[in-house]
C-alpha positions as CSV (number, residue, x, y, z in Angstrom):
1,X,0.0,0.0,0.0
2,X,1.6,3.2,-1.4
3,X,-0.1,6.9,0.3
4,X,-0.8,9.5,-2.7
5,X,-2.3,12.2,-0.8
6,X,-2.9,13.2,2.8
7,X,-5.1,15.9,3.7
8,X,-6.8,17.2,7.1
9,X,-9.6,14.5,7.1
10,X,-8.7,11.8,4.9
11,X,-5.9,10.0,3.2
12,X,-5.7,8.1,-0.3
13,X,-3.7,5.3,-0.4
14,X,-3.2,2.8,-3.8
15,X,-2.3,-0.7,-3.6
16,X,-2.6,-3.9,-6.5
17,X,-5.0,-5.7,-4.0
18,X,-7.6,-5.3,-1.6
19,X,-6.1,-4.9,1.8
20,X,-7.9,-7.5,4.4
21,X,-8.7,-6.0,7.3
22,X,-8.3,-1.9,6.0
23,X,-10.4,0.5,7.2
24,X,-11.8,2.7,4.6
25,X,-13.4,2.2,1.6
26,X,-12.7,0.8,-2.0
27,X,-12.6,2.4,-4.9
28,X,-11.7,1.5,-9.1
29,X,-10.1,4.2,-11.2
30,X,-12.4,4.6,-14.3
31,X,-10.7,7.6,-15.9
32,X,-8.7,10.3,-14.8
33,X,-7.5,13.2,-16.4
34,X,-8.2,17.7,-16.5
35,X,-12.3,19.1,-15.1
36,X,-13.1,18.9,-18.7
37,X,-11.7,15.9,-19.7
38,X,-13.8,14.4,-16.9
39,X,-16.9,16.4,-17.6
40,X,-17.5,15.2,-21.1
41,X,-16.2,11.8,-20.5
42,X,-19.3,11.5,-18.3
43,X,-21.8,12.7,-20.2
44,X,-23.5,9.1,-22.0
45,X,-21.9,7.5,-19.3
46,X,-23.4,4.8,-16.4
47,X,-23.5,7.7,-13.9
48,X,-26.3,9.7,-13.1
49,X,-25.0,10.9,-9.3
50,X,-21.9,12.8,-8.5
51,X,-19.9,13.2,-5.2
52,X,-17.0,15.5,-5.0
53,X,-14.5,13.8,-2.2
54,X,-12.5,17.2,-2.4
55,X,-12.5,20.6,-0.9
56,X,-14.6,23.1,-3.8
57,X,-15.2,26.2,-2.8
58,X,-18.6,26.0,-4.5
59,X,-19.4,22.1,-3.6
60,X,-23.0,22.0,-5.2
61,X,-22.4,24.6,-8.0
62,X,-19.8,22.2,-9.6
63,X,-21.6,19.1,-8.2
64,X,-24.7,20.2,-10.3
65,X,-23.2,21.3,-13.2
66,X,-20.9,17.7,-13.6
67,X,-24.6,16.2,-13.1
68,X,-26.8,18.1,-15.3
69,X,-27.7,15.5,-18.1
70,X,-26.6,12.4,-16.2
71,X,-29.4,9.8,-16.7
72,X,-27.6,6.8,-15.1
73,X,-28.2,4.9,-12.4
74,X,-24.7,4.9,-10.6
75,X,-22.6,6.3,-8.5
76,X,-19.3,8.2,-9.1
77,X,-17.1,9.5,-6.7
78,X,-14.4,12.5,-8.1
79,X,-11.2,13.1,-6.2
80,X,-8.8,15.6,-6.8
81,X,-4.8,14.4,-6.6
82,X,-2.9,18.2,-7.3
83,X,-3.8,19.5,-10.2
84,X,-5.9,16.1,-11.6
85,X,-9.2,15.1,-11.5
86,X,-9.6,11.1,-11.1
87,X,-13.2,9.8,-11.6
88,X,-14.0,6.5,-9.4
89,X,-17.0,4.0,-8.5
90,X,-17.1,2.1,-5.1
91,X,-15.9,-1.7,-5.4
């Protein structure tokens, strides 16, 4: 298990394979990449909710607007690692 970020209240760690016994929760990568890159990849995509695990200054203008169009039915969870934007689902 490798750390990639630490902030205040959480920590993101990677690893190849599920830690037994971790505490925390599991995510898969699906894409990474810049805001926009992000924003368009999900439009047509599987997800229809958005959660920002990041400090935004405006949290629900940027929430709705990555949502706006979304007719999925899952989940995806956006962190921010410096200057990238990596789009995930819980595993």
């Amino acid at each position: 298990m490798k750390p990639v970020q630490r902030e205040k209240r959480k920590s993101i760690f990677t690893a190849e394979e599920s830690i037994a016994d971790s505490m925390g929760e599991y995510f898969r990568v699906v894409k990474s990449g810049d805001y926009e890159n992000i924003r368009k990849f999900l439009k047509g995509s599987k997800f229809g909710k958005i959660y920002l695990k990041y400090d935004s200054p405006d949290y629900y203008g940027e929430k709705n607007n990555l949502e706006t169009g979304l007719t999925g039915k899952h989940y995806a969870y956006i962190f921010k690692i410096r200057e990238e934007f990596v789009l995930c689902e819980k595993i």
